[in-house]
Structure formats: C-alpha cells, structure tokens
C-alpha positions in Angstrom: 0.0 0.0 0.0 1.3 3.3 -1.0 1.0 5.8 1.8 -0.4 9.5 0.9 2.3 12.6 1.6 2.1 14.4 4.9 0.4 17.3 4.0 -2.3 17.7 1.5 -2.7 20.1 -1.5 -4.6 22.3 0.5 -1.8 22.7 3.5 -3.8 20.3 5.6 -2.6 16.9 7.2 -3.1 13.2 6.3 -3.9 10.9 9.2 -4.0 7.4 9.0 -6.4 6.0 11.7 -4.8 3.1 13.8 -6.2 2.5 16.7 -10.2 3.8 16.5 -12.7 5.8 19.2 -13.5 3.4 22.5 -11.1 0.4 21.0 -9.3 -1.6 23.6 -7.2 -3.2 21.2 -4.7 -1.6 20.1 -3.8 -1.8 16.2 -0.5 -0.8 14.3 0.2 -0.1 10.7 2.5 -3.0 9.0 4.7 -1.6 6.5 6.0 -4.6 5.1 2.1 -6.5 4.5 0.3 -3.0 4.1 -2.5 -4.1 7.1 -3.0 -3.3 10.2 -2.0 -5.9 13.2 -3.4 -6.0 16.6 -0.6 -4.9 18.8 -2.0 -5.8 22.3 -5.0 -5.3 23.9 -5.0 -2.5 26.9 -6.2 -3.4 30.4 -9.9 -4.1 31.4 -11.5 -0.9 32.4 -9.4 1.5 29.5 -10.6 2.2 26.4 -8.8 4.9 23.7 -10.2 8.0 24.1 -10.5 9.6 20.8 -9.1 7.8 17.4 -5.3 7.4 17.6 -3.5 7.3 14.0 -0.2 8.7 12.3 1.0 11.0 9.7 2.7 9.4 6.9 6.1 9.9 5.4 6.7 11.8 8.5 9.6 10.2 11.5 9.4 10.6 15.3 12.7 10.4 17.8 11.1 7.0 17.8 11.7 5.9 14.8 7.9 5.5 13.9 5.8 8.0 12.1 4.5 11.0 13.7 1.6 10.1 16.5 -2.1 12.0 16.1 -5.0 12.3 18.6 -8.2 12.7 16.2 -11.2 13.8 17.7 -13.8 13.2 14.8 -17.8 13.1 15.6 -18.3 9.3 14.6 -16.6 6.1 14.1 -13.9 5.6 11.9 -12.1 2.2 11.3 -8.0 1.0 10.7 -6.8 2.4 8.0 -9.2 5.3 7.2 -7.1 8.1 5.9 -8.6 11.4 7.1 -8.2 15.2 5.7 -7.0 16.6 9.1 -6.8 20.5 10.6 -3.8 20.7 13.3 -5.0 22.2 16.6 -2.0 21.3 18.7 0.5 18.8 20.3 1.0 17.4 23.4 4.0 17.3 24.1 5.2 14.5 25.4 8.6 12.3 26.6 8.5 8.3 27.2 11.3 6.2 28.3 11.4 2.4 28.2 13.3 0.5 30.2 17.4 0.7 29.9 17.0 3.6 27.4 16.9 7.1 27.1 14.0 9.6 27.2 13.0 10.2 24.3 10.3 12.8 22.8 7.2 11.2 21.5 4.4 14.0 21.1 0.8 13.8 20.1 -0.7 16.3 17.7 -4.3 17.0 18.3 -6.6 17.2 14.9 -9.9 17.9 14.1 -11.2 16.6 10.7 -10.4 19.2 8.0 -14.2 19.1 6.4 -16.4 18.9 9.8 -19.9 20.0 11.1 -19.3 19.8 14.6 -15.6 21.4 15.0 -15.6 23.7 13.0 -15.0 26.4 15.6 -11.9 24.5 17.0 -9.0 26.2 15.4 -6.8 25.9 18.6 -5.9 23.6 21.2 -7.3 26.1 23.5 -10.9 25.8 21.9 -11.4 22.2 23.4 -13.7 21.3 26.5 -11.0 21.2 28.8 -12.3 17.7 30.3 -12.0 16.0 26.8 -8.4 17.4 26.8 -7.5 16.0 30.4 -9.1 12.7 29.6 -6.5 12.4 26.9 -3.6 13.4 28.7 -4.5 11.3 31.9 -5.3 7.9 29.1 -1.7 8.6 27.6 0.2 9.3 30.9 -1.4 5.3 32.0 -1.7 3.1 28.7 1.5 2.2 28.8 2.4 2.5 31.7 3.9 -1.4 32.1 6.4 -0.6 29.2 7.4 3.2 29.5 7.7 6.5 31.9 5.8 9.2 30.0 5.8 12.5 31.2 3.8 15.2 29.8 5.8 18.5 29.0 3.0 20.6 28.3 0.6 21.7 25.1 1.0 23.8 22.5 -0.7 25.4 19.5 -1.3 24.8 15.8 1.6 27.3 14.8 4.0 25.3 16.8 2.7 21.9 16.4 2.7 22.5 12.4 6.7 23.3 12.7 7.3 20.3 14.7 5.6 18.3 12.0 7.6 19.9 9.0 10.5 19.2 10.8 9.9 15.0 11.0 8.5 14.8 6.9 10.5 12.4 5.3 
C-alpha cells in the first residue's frame, strides 16, 4: 500500500487512523504487508479515548511515524485516511526501560471538512475535560512498558513546525 504525503494540496494533514474511538485493542500499521496488526489489547477498564492514527512519510525520535489524537464526531475504522486541521501537540517524553527519554508528542486534529468542529482552530478551543481525559489515558496506557511524562501543550503554529520538521 502506498501511503499518501504528509500534507495535502490544501496545507492540511493526512492521518491514517490506527487505533479507532472506545477500541481496547490496540492496532499498528505494518509496512511490510500494508495491514494493520493488533498490537495488544489495553487493560480491562481503559478504552482509547479519541481515534489514535499517524502522519505518513513523517519520523518521530522513535523511529515511527509521527503520532495523532483525532477527535472526529463518529466512528472511523483502521486504515481510514482522514483530511486533518492541526489544533495542537502534546507534548510528550517516554522512556522504556534501559534507554533514554526520548520525545514522542501527540498532535491533536480535528477533521479538515467537519460539522461539529468547526470552531476548534486551537488547542485552546477544546472542553477542557476531553483534553485531560486524553492526557490522563496517555500518561497510564503504557504505563507497564514506558515512563511518559507530559511536557505541556502547545498550538497549531508550533505543532505545524514540529511536524515539517519530522516529513521524510
């Protein structure tokens, strides 16, 4: 499967959906068959918050593409490829056992074409509980395998720059 550019023709961003809304499994893109694989699933009692995907042709400190929080009115499914609107980053740093921190931020998107959103240009325009849900969920999913930290939150303008940086 051939993945899409970064950044559309209209300056917005691709996200490919991995891991969908309320999902406890978690799913990850295979380069080498083109699917998606079930990873793991997460721990009775969590579920993913919002959909969780990545931006192609892009590369993180971790090697993998770049991660996205999507918050999108309904269901989406692996492997949906979605017209995105940046409204931020989380910015985030994990280490894993017997290695070095490491940054690994989440940029928060809204669908580019949406009903619902389309008043959320920033970060700052979110209900400040979904926004806390997301940062508590990332700060304990993985919390067997890593340390995360959460180093703050930042705009579009910023998180945009971080992303240009990490296109590949």
């Amino acid at each position: 499967m051939k993945l899409p550019q970064a950044f559309t023709k209209n300056n917005e961003v691709n996200v490919i959906i991995e891991t969908p809304f309320k999902s406890r499994n978690k799913f990850t893109y295979d380069e080498a068959s083109g699917l998606f694989k079930l990873k793991k699933a997460i721990p009775d009692g969590l579920a993913f918050p919002c959909d969780f995907g990545f931006i192609p042709n892009t590369k993180g400190a971790d090697g993998d593409p770049l991660d996205v929080v999507l918050l999108i009115e309904d269901y989406t499914f692996p492997g949906c490829l979605v017209e995105c609107r940046i409204i931020g980053v989380i910015k985030l740093e994990e280490k894993k056992p017997r290695a070095k921190k490491i940054r690994n931020d989440r940029f928060i998107a809204v669908p580019a074409e949406t009903k619902d959103d389309s008043d959320i240009q920033h970060v700052n325009d979110l209900n400040k509980n979904k926004l806390k849900s997301i940062t508590e969920f990332l700060s304990i999913y993985n919390y067997a395998n890593k340390e995360i930290q959460i180093k703050g939150i930042a705009g579009p303008a910023q998180a945009l720059n971080l992303i240009k940086k990490q296109v590949i």
